[in-house]
C-alpha positions in Angstrom: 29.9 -81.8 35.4 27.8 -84.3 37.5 24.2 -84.8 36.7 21.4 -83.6 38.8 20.2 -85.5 41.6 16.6 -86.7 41.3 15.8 -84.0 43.7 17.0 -81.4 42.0 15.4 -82.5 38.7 12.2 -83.1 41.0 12.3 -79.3 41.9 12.9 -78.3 38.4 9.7 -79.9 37.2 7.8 -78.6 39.6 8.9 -75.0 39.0 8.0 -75.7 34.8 4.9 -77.1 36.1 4.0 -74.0 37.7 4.9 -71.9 35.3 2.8 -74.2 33.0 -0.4 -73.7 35.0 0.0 -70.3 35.3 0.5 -70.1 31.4 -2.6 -72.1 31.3 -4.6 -70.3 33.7 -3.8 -67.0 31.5 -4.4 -68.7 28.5 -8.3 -69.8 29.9 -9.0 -66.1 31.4 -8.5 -65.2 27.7 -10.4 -67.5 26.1 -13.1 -67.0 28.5 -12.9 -63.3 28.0 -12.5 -63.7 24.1 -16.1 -66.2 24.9 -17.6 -63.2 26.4 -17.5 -60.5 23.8 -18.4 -63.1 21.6 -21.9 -63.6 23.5 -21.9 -60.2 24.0 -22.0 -59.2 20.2 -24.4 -62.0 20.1 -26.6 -60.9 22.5 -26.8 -57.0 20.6 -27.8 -59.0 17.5 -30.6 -60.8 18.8 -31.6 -57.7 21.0 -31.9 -55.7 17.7 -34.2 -58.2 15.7 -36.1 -58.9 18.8 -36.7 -54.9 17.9 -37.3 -55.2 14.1 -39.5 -57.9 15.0 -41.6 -55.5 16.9 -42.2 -52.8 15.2 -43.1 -55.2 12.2 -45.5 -56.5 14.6 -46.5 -52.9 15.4 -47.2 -52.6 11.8 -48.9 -55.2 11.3 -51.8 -54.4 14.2 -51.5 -50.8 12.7 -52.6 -51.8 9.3 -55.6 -54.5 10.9 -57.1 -52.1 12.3 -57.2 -49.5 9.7 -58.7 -52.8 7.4 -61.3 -53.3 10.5 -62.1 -49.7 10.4 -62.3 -49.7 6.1 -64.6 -52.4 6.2 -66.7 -50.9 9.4 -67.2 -47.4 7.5 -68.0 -49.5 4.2 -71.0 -51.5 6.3 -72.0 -48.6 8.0 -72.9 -47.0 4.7 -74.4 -49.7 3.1 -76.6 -49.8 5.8 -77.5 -46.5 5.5 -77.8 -46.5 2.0 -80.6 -49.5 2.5 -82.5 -47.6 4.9 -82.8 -44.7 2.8 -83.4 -46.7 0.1 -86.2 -48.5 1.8 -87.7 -45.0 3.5 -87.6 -43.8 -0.4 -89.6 -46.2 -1.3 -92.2 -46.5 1.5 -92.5 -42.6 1.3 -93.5 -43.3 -2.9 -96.1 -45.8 -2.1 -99.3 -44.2 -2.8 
């Protein structure tokens, strides 16, 4: 058996090579796919506590308001209250 020529070893290389970079190339598309759904789930995450986040805030301006409107009604009464008190007693005055 006679041993290749440099040539023909220079050929076979080349044709591993190739097959090399197209096993590469595969492996990369994958990885980058793999990447992908990995952001992907990601991104779902974030999107539902960027949700969460605002209905709390939706909450929170819900129950402000009902304080602002507690402590309106309780002013408005007092006031009332010390205007009646005050025509009471301007109305007793002999």
């Amino acid at each position: 058996m006679a041993s290749p020529s440099p040539t023909e070893l220079a050929r076979s290389l080349q044709k591993e090579l190739l097959v090399l970079r197209t096993e590469f190339s595969t492996l990369k598309d994958m990885i980058d796919e793999v990447e992908l759904q990995r952001l992907r789930e990601r991104l779902a995450v974030i999107e539902d506590r960027v949700g969460e986040l605002k209905k709390q805030k939706d909450e929170a301006d819900k129950r402000h308001w009902q304080f602002v409107y507690i402590f309106a009604g309780a002013m408005a009464s007092l006031l009332v209250t010390v205007i009646v008190q005050l025509v009471m007693v301007l109305l007793k005055k002999p």
